[in-house]
mmCIF file of the N, C-alpha and C atoms, coordinates in Angstrom:
data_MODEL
# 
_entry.id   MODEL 
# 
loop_
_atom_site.group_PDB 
_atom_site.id 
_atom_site.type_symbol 
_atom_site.label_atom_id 
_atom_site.label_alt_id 
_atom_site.label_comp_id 
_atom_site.label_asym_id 
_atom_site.label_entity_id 
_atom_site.label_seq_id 
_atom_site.pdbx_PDB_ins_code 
_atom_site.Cartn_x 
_atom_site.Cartn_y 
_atom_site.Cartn_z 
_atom_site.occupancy 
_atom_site.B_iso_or_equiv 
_atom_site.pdbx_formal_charge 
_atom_site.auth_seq_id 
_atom_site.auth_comp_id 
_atom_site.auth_asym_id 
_atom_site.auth_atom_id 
_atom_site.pdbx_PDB_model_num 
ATOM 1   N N  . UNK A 1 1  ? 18.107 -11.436 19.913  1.00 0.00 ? 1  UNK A N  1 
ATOM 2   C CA . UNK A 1 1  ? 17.739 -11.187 18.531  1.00 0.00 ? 1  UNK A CA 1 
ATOM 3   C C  . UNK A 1 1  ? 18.323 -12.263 17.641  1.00 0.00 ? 1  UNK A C  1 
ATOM 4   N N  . UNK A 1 2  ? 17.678 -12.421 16.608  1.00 0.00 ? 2  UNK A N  1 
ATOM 5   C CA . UNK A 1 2  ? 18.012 -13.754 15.754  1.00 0.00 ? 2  UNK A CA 1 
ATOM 6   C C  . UNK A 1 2  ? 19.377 -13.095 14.532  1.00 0.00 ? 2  UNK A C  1 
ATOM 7   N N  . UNK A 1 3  ? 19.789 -13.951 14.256  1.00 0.00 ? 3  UNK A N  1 
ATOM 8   C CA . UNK A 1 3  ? 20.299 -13.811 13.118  1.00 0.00 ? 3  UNK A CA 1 
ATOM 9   C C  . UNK A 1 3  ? 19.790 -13.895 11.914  1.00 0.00 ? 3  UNK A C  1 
ATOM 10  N N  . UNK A 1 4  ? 19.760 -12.493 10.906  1.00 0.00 ? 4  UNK A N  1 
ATOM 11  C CA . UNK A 1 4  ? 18.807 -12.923 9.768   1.00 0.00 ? 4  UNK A CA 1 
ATOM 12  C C  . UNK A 1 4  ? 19.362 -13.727 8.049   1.00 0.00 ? 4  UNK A C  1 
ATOM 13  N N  . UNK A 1 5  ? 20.667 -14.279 9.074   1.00 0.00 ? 5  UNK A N  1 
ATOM 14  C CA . UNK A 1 5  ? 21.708 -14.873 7.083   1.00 0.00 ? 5  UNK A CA 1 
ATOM 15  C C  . UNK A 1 5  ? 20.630 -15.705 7.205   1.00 0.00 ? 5  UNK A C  1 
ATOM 16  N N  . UNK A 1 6  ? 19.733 -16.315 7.647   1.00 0.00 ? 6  UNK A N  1 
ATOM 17  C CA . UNK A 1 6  ? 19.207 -17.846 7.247   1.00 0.00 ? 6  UNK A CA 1 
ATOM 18  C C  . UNK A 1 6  ? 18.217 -17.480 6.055   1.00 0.00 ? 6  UNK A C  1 
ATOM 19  N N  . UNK A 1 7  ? 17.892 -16.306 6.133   1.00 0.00 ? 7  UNK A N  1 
ATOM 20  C CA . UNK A 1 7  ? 17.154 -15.545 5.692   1.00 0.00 ? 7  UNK A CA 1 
ATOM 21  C C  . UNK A 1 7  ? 17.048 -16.615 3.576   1.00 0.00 ? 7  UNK A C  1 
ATOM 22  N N  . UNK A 1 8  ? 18.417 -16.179 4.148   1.00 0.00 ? 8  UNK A N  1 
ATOM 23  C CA . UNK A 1 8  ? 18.873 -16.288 2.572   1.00 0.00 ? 8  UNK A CA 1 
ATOM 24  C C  . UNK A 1 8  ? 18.878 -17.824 1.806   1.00 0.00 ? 8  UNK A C  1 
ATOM 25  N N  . UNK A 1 9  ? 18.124 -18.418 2.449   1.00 0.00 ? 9  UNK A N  1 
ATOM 26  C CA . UNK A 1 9  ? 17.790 -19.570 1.812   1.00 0.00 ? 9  UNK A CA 1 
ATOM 27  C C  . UNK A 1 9  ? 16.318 -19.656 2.386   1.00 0.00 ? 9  UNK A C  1 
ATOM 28  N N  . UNK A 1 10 ? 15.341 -19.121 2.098   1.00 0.00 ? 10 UNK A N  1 
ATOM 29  C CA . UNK A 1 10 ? 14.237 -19.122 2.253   1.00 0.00 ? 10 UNK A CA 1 
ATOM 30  C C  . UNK A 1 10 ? 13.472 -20.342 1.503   1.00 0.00 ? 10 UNK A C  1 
ATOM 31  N N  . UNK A 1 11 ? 12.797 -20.846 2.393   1.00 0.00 ? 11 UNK A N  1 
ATOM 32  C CA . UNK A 1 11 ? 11.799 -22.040 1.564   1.00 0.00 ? 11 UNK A CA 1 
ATOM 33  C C  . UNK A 1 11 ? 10.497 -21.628 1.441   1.00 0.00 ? 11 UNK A C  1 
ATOM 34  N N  . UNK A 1 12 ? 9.308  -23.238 1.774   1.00 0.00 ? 12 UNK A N  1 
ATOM 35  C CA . UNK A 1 12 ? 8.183  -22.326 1.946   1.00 0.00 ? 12 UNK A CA 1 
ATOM 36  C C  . UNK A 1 12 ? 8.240  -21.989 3.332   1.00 0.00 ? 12 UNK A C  1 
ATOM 37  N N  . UNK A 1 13 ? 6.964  -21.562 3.236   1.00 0.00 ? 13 UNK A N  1 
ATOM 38  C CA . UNK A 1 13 ? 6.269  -20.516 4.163   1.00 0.00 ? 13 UNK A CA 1 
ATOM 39  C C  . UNK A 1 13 ? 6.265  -21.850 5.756   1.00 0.00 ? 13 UNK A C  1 
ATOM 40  N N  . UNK A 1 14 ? 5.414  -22.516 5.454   1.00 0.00 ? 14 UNK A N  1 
ATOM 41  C CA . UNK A 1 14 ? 5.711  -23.703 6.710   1.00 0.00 ? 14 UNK A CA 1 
ATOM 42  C C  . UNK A 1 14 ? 7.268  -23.335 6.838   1.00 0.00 ? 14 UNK A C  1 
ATOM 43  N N  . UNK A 1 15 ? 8.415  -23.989 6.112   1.00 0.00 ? 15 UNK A N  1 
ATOM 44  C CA . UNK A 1 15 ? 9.317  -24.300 6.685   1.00 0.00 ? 15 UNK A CA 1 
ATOM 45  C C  . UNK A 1 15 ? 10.277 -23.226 7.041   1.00 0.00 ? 15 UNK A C  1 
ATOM 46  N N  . UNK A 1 16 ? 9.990  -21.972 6.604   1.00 0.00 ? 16 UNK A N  1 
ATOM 47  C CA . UNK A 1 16 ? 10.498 -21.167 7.521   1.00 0.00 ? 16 UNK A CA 1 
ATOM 48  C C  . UNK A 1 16 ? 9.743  -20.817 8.980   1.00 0.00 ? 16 UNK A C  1 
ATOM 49  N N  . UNK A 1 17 ? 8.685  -21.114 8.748   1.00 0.00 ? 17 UNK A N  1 
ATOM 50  C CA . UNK A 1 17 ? 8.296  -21.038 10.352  1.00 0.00 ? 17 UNK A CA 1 
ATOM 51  C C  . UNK A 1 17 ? 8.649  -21.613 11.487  1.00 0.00 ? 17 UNK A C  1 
ATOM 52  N N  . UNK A 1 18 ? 8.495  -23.131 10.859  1.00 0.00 ? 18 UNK A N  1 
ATOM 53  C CA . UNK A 1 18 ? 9.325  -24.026 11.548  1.00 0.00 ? 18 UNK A CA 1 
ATOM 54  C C  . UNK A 1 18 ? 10.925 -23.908 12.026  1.00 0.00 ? 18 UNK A C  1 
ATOM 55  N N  . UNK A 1 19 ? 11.533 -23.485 10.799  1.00 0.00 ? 19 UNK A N  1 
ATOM 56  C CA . UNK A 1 19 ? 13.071 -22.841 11.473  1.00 0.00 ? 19 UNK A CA 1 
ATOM 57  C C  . UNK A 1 19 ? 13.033 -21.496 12.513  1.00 0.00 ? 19 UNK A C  1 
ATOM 58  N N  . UNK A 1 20 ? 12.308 -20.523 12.333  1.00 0.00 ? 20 UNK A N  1 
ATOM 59  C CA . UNK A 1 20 ? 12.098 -19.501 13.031  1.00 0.00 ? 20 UNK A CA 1 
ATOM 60  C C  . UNK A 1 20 ? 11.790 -20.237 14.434  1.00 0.00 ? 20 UNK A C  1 
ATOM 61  N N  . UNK A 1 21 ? 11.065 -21.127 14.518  1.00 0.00 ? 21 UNK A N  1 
ATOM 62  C CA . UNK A 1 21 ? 10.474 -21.793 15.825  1.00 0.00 ? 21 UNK A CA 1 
ATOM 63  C C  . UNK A 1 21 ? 11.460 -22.528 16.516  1.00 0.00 ? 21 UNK A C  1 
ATOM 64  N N  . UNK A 1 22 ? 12.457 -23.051 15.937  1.00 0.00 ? 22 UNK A N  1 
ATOM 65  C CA . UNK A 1 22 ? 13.662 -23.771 16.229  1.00 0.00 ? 22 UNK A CA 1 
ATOM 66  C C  . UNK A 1 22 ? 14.690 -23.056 16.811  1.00 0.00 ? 22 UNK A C  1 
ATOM 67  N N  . UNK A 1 23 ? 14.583 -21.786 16.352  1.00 0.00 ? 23 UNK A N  1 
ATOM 68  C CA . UNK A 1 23 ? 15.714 -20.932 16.701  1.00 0.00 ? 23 UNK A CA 1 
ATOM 69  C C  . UNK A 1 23 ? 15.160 -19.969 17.496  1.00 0.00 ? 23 UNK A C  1 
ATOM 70  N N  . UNK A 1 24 ? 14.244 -20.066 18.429  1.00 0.00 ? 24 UNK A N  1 
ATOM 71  C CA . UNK A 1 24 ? 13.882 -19.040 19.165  1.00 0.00 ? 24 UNK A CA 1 
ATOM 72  C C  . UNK A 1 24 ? 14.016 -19.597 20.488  1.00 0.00 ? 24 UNK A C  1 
ATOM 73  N N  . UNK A 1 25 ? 14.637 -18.909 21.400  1.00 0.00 ? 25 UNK A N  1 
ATOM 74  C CA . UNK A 1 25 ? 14.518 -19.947 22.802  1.00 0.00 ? 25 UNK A CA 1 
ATOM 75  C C  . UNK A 1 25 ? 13.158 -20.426 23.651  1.00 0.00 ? 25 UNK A C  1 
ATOM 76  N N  . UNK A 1 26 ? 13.286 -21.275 23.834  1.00 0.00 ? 26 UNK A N  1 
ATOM 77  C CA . UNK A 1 26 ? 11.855 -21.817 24.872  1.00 0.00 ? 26 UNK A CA 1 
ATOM 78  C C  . UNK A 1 26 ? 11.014 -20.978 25.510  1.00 0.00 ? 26 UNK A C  1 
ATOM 79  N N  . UNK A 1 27 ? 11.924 -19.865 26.473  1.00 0.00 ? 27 UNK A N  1 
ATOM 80  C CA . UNK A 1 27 ? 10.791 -19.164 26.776  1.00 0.00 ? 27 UNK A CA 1 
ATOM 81  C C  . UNK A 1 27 ? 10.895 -17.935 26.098  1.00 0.00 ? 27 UNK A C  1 
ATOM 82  N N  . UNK A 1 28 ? 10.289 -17.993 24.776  1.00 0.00 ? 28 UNK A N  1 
ATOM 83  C CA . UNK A 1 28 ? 10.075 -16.669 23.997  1.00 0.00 ? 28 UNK A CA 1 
ATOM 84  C C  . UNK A 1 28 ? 8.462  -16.324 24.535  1.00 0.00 ? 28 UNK A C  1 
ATOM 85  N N  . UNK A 1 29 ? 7.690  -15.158 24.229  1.00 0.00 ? 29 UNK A N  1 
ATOM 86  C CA . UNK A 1 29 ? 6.241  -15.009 24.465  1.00 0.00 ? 29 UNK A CA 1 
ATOM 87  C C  . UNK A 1 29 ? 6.009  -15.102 22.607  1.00 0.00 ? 29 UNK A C  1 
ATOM 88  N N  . UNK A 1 30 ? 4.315  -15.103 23.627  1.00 0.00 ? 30 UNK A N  1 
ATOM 89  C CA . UNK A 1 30 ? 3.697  -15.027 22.010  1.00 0.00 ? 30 UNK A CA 1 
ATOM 90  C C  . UNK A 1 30 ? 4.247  -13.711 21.281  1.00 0.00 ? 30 UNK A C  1 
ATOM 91  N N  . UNK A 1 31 ? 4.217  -12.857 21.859  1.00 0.00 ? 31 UNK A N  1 
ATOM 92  C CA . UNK A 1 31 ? 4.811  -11.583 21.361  1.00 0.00 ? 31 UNK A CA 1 
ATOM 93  C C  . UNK A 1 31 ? 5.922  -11.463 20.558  1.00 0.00 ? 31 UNK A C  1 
ATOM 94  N N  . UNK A 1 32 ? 6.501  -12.345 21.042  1.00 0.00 ? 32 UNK A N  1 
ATOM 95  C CA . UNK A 1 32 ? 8.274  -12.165 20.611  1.00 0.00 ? 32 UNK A CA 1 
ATOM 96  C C  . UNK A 1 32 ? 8.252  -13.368 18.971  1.00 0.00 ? 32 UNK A C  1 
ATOM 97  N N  . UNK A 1 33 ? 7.398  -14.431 19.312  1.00 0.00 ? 33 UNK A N  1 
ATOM 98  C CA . UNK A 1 33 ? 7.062  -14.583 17.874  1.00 0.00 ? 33 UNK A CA 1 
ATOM 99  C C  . UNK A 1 33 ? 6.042  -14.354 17.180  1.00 0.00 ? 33 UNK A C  1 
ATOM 100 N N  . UNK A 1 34 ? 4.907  -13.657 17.384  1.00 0.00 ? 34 UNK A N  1 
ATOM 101 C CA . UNK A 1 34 ? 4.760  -13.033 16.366  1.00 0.00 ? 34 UNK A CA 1 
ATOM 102 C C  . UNK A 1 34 ? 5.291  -11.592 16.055  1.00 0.00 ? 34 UNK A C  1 
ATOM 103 N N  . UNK A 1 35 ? 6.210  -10.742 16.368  1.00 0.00 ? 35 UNK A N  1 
ATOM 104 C CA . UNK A 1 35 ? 6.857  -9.999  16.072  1.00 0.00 ? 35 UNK A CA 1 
ATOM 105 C C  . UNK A 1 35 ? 8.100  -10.768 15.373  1.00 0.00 ? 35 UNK A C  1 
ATOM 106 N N  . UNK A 1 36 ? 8.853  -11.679 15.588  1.00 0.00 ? 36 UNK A N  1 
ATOM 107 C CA . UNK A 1 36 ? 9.338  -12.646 14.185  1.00 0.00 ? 36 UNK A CA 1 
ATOM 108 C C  . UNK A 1 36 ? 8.998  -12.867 12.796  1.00 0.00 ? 36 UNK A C  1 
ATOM 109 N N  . UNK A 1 37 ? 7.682  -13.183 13.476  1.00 0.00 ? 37 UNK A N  1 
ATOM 110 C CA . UNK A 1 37 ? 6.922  -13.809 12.315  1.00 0.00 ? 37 UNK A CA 1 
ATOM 111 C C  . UNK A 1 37 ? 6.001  -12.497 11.261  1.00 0.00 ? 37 UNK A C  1 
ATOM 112 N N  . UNK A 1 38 ? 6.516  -11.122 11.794  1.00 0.00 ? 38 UNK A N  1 
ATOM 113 C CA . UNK A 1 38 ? 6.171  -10.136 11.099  1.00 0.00 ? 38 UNK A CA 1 
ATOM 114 C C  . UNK A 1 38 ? 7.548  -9.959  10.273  1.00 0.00 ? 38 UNK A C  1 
ATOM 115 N N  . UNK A 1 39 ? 8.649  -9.978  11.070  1.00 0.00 ? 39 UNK A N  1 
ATOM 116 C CA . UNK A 1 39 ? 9.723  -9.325  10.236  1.00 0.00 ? 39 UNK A CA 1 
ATOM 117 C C  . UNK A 1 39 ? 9.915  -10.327 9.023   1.00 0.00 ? 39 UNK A C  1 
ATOM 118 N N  . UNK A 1 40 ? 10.008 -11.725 9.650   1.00 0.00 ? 40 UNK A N  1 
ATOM 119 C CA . UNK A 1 40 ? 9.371  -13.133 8.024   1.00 0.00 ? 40 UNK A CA 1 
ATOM 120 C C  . UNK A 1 40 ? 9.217  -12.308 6.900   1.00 0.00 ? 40 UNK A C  1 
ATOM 121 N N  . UNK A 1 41 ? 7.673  -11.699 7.462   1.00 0.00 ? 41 UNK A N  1 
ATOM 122 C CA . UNK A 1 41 ? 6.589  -11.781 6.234   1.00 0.00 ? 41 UNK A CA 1 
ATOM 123 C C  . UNK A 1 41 ? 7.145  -10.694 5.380   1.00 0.00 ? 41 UNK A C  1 
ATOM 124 N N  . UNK A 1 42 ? 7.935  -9.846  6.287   1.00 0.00 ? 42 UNK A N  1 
ATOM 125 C CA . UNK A 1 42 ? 8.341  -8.189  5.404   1.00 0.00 ? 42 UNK A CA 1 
ATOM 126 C C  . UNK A 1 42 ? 10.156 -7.940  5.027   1.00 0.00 ? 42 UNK A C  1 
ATOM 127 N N  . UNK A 1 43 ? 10.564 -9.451  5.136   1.00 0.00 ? 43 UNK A N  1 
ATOM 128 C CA . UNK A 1 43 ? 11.699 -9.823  4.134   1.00 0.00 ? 43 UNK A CA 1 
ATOM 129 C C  . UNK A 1 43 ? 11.106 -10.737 3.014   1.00 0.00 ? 43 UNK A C  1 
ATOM 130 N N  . UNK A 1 44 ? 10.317 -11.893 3.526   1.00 0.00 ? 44 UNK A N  1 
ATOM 131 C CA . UNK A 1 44 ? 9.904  -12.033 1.942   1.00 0.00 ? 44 UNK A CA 1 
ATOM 132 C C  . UNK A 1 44 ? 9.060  -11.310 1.313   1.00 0.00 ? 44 UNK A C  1 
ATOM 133 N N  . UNK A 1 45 ? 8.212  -10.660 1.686   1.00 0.00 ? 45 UNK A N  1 
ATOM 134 C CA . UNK A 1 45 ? 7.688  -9.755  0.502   1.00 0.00 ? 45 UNK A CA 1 
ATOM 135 C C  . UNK A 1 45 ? 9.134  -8.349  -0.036  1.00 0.00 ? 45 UNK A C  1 
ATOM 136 N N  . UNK A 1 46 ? 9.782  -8.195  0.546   1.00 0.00 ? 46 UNK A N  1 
ATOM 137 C CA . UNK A 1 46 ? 10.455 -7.465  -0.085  1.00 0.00 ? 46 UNK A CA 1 
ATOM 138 C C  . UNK A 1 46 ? 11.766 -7.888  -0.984  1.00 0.00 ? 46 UNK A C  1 
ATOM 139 N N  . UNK A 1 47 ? 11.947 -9.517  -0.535  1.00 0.00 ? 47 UNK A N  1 
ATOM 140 C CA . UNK A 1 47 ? 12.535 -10.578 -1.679  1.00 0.00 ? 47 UNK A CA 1 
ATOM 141 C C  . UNK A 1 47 ? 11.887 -10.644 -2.735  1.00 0.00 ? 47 UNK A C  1 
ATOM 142 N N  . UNK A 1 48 ? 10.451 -10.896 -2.788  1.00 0.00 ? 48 UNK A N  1 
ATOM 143 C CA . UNK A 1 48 ? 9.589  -10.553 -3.709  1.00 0.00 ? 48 UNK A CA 1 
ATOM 144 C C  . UNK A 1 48 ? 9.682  -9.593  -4.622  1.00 0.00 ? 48 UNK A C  1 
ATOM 145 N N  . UNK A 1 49 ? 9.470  -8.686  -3.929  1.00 0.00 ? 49 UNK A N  1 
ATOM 146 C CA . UNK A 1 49 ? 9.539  -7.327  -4.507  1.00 0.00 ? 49 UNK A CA 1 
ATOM 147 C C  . UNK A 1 49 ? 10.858 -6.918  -5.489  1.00 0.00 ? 49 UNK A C  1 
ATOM 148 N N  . UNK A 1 50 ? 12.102 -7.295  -4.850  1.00 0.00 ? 50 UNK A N  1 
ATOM 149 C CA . UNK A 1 50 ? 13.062 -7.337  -5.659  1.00 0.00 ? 50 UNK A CA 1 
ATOM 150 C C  . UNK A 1 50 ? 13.203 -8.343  -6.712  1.00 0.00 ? 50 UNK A C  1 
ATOM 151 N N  . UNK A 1 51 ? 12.481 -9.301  -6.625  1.00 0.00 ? 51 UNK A N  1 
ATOM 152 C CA . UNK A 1 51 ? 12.961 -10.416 -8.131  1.00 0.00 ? 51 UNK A CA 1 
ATOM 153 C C  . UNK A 1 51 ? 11.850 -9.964  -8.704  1.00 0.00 ? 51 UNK A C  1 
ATOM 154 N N  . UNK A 1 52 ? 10.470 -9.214  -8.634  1.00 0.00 ? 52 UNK A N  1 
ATOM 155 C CA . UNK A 1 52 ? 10.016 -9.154  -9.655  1.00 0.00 ? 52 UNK A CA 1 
ATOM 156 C C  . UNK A 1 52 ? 10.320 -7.314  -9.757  1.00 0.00 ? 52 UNK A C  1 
ATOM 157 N N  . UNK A 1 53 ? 10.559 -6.436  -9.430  1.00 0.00 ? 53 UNK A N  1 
ATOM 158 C CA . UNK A 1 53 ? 10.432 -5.072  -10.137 1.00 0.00 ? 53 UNK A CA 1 
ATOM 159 C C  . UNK A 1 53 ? 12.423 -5.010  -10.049 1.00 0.00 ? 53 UNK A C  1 
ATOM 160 N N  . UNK A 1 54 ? 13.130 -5.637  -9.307  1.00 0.00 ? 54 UNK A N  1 
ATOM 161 C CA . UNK A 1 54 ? 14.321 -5.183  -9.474  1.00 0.00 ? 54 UNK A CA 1 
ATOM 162 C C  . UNK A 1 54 ? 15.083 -4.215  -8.643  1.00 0.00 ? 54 UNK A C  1 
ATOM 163 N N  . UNK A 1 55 ? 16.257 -3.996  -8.379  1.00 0.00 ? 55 UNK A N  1 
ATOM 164 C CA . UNK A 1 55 ? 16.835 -3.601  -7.022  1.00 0.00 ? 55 UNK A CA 1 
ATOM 165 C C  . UNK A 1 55 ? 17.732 -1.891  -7.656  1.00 0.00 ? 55 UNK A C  1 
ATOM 166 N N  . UNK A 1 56 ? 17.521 -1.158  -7.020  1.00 0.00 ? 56 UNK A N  1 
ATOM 167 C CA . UNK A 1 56 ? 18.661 0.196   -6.815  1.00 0.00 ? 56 UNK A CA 1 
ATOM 168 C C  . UNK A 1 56 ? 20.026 -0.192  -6.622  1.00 0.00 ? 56 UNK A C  1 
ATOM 169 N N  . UNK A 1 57 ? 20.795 0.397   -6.929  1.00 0.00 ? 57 UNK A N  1 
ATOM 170 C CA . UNK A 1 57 ? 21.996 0.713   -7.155  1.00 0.00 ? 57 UNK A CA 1 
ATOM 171 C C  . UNK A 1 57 ? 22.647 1.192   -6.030  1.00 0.00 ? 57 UNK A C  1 
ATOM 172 N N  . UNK A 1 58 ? 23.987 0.878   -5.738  1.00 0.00 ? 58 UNK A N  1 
ATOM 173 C CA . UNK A 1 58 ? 24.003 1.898   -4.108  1.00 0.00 ? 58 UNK A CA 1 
ATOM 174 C C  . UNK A 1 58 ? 24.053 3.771   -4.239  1.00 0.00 ? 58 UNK A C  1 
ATOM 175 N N  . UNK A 1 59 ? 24.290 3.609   -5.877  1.00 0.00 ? 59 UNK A N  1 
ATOM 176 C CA . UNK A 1 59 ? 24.188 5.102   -6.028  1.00 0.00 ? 59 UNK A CA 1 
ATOM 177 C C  . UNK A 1 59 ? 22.880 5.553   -6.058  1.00 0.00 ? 59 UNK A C  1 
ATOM 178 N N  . UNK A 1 60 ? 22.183 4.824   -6.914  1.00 0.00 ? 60 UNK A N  1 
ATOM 179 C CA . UNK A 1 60 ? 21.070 5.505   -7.154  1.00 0.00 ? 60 UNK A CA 1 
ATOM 180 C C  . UNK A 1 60 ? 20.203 5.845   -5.694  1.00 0.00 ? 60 UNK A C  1 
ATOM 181 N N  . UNK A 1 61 ? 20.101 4.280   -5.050  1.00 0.00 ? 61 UNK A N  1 
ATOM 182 C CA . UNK A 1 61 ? 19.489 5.026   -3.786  1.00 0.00 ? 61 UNK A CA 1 
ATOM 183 C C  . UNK A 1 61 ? 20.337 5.669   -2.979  1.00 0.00 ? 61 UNK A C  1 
ATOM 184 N N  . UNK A 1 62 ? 21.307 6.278   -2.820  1.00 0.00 ? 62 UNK A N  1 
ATOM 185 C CA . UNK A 1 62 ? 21.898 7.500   -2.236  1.00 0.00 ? 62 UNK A CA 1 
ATOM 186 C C  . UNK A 1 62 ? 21.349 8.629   -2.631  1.00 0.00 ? 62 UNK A C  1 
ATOM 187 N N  . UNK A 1 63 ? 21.302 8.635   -4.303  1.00 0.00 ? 63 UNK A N  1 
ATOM 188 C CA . UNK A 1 63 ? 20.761 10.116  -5.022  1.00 0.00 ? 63 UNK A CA 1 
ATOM 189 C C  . UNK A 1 63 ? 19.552 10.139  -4.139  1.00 0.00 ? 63 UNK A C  1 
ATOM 190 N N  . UNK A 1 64 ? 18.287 9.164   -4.486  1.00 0.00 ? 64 UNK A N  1 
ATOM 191 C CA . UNK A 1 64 ? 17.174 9.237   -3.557  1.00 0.00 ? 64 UNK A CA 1 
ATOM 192 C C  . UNK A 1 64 ? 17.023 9.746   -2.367  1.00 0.00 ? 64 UNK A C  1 
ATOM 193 N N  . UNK A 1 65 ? 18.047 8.727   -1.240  1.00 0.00 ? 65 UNK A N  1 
ATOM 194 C CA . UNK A 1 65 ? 17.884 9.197   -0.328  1.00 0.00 ? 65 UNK A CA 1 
ATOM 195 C C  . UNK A 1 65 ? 18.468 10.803  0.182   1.00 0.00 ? 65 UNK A C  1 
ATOM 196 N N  . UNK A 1 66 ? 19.226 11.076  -0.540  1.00 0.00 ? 66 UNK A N  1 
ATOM 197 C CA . UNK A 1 66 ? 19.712 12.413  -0.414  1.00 0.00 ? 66 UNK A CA 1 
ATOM 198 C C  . UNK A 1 66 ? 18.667 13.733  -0.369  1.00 0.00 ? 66 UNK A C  1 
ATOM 199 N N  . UNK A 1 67 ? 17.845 13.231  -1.432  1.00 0.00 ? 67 UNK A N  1 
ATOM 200 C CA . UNK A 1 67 ? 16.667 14.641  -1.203  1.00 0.00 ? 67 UNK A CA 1 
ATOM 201 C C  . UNK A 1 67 ? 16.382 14.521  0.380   1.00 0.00 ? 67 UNK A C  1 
ATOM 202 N N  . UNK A 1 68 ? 15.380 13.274  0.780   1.00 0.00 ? 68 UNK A N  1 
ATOM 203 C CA . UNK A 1 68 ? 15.348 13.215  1.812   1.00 0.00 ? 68 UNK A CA 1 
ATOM 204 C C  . UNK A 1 68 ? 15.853 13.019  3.052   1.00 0.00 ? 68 UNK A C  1 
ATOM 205 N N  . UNK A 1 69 ? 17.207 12.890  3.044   1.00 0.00 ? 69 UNK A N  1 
ATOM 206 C CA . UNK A 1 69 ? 18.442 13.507  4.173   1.00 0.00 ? 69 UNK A CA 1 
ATOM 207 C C  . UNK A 1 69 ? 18.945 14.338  4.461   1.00 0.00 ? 69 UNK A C  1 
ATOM 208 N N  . UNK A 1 70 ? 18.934 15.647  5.400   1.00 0.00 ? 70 UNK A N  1 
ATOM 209 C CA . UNK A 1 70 ? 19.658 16.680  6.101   1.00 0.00 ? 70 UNK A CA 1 
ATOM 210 C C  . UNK A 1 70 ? 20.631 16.474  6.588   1.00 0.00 ? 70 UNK A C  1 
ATOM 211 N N  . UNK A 1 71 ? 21.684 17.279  6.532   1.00 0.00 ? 71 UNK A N  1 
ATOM 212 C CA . UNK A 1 71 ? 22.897 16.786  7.721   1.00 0.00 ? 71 UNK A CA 1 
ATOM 213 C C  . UNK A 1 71 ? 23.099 17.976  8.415   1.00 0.00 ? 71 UNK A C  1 
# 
């Protein structure tokens, strides 16, 4: 499994692929990157998502998640 800090300097779209491709060993399958190249797409859209609508609180999403948690 990769490490995802690189995460955090995201460029474009090419050049994170290209790093994703760099850091995957030789014999990965197609499978194994495009299942990469899904988790990519659903950190930056949710980087996205946070610079334009804005991020929860660790409280607030606790309150949230609390309705929907049983213990």
């Amino acid at each position: 499994m990769l490490c995802l800090g690189w995460f955090k300097k995201m460029g474009t779209a090419k050049h994170d692929v290209e790093m994703l491709l760099h850091k995957l060993p030789d014999d990965c399958s197609v499978e194994d990157i495009q299942y990469h190249l899904y988790v990519l797409d659903k950190v930056r859209r949710g980087l996205e998502d946070a610079r334009v609508n804005g991020t929860l609180s660790q409280e607030e999403a606790g309150s949230r998640l609390s309705k929907w948690l049983t213990e």
